[in-house]
Structures are given as C-alpha cells and as structure tokens.
C-alpha positions as CSV (number, residue, x, y, z in Angstrom):
1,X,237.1,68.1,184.7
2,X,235.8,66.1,181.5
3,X,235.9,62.7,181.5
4,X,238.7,61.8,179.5
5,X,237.1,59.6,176.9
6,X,235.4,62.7,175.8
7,X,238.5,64.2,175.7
8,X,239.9,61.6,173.9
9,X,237.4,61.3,171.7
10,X,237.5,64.6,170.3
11,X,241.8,64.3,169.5
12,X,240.9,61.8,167.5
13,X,238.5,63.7,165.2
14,X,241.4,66.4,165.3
15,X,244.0,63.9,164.2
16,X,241.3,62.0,161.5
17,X,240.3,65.7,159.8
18,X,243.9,66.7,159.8
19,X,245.2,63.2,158.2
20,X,242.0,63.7,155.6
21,X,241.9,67.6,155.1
22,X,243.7,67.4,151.8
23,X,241.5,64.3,150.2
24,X,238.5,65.7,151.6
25,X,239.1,69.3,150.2
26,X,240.2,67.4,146.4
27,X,236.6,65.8,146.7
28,X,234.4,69.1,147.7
29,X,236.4,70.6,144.7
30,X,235.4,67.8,142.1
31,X,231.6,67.9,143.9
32,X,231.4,71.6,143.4
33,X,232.5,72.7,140.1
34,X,229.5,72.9,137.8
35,X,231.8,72.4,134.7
36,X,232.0,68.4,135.3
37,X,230.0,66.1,134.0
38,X,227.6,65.1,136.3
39,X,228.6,61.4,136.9
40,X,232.1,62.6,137.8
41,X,230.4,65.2,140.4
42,X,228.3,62.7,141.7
43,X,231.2,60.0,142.1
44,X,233.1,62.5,144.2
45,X,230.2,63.1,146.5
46,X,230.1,58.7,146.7
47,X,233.8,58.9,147.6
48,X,233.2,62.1,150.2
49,X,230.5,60.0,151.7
50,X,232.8,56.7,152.1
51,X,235.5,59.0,154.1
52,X,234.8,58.6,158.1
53,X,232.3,60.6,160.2
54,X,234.8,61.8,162.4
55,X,236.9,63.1,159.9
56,X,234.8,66.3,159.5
57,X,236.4,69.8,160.9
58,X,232.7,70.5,162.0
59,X,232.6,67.3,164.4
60,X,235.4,68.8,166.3
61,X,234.3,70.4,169.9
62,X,236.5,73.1,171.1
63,X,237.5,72.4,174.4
64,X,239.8,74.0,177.3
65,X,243.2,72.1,176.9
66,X,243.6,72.7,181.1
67,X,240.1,71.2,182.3
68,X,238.5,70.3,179.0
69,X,235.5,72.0,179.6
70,X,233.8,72.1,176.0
71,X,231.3,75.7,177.1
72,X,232.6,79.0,177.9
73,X,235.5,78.7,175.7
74,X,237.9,81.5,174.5
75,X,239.7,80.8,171.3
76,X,242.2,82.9,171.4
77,X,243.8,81.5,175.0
78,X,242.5,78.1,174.1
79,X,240.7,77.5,177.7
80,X,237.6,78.2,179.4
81,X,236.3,80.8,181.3
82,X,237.1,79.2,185.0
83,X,239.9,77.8,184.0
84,X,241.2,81.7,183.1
85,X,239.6,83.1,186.1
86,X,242.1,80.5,188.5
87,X,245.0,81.3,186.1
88,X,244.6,84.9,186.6
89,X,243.9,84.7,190.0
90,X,247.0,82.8,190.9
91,X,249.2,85.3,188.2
92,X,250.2,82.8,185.7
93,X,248.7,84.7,182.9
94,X,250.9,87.8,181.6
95,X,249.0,90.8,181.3
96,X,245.7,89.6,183.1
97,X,244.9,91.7,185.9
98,X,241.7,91.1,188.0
99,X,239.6,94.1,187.5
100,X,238.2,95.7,190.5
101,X,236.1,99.4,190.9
C-alpha cells in the first residue's frame, strides 16, 4: 500500500489540471500561433508560467485506485498488476480466468 499522502498528493494535481485545463489550453493556443505578434505570444507564455506546477496533466502519476501502487499499472482496469492478480484469483473480475497449461 502507498502512503496516503502520496496518494493524496497526486488527486490534487488531478483536481488542479482539471479546474485549469481550459485556461491552460487558451494560453498554449495564444503561445503557439505564429500569426501573433510576438509580445502577445510571449505574454501568454508569462501567464502559462504564473499558473501552478501541479496543474500540469504531465505531473499526474497513474496509480492503482485499490493499492495505489504507481508501477505495473494497466490503464484500461485502472489498477496494478498484483492488485489484478488477487482480484482474479478470488473471481471478482468478470471474464479473467487464471491461465494454466
């Protein structure tokens, strides 16, 4: 099990990118288009700067919402490896059947 401030710690940079997803996207926008002046370009990327750290999508960690385990993570069950392996094992996933030969 993860501590839980890491845990923590990482649903708030989910909550903080989500709340700023829209302003931040406006601002890469402005920063990017090559048909502004350059002042205005660069005043966006001041602004982008002055947003928080943690509000970046690429500060998130994916992490297994039964353990929080943060390696050996499957996306598309949103859990970790062990974590699936004792599900399975104990039949609470449908469909996942413990291969054997």
């Amino acid at each position: 099990m993860a501590k839980t401030g890491m845990i923590e710690r990482n649903n708030k940079r989910r909550r903080i990118a989500a709340r700023d997803a829209e302003k931040r996207s406006e601002l890469k926008a402005i920063a990017t288009d090559k048909d502004l002046p350059m002042e205005e370009r660069f005043a966006a990327r001041l602004k982008l700067a002055q947003l928080p750290r943690n509000g970046s999508p690429t500060r998130i960690r994916n992490r297994c919402e039964v353990t929080g385990r943060p390696r050996g993570f499957y996306r598309k069950l949103r859990m970790s490896r062990i974590a699936l392996r004792e599900l399975g094992n104990q039949g609470l996933i449908p469909g996942l059947v413990k291969s054997s030969w």
